[in-house]
N, C-alpha and C positions, 0 to 999 in steps of 0.2 A: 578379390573380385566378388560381389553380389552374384546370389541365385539366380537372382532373374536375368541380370544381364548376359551371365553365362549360357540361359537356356536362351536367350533372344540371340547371341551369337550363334549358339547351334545349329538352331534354325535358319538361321540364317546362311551358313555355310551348306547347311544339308539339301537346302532350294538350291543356292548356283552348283552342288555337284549332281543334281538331279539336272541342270538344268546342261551341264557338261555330257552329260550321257548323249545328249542328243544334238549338242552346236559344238560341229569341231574349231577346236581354237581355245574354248575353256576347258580347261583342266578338271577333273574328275577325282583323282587320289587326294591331292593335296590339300579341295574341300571338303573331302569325304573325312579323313584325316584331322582338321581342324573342327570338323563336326564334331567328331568322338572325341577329343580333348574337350572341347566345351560341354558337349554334355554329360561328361564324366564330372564336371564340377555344380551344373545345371539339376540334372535329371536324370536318375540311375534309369528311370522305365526309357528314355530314349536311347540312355547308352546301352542297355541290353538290347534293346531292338535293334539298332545299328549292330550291332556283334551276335545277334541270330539270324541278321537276316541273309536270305539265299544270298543273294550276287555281292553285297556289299562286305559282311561278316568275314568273308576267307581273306577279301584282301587288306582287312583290319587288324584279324589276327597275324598274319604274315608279317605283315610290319610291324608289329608290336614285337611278335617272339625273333623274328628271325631276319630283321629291317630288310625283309625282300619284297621283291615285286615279279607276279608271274611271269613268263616269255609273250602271254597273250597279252597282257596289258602292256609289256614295253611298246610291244608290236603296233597298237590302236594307238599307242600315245604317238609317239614317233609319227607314225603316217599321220595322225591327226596335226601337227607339226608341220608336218612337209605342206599340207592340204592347205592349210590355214598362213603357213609361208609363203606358198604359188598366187594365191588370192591378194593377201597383201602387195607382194611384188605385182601385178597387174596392177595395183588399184591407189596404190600409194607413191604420193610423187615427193615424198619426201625425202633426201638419198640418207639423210642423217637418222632418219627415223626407222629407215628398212636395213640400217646397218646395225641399230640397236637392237631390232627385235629378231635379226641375224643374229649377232651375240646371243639374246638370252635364249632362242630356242636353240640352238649347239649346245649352251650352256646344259639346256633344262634335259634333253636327247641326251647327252655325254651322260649326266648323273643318272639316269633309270635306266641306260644301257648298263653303266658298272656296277649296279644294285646285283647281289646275288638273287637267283632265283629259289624260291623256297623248295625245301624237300620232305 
């Protein structure tokens, strides 16, 4: 994979997980996550900054050394989940489509519930 397309993925990831911080329904770890893969092959100056910075940094190291996730962030994810599940279910008259994304968030809630939490 090219330099550049790697650092253009980066960026790319590192916008929708900024942009998860703040619209529940988008995910936050898992683009924050693909962030630091990509720019680990892009950009050492971004991948250090992703892995010093305050909020983002602890939960990059944590999954790198020890594939955990805090009990605070299961907790925002999960409810952010449930939030972004209650909306749907209101607004979606789809029954095949509200069963599917039933499925993936159980799916997604089960995998960061059995994540150990780091120590």
């Amino acid at each position: 994979m090219g330099r550049y397309i790697a650092l253009v993925l980066a960026y790319f990831f590192l916008v929708l997980a900024f942009i998860g911080v703040f619209l529940p329904g988008v995910p936050t770890v898992p683009f924050l996550l693909l962030a630091a893969w990509f720019s680990a092959k892009g950009s050492e100056r971004l991948h250090r900054w992703l892995y010093e910075h305050p909020q983002f940094g602890k939960l990059l190291i944590d999954w790198e050394t020890q594939k955990a996730i805090s009990r605070k962030s299961k907790v925002i994810a999960v409810l952010a989940l449930s939030v972004s599940w209650i909306v749907m279910y209101r607004h979606l008259n789809n029954a095949w489509g509200l069963a599917g994304i039933t499925l993936l968030f159980i799916a997604v809630a089960a995998y960061l519930v059995s994540r150990p939490e780091p120590h």
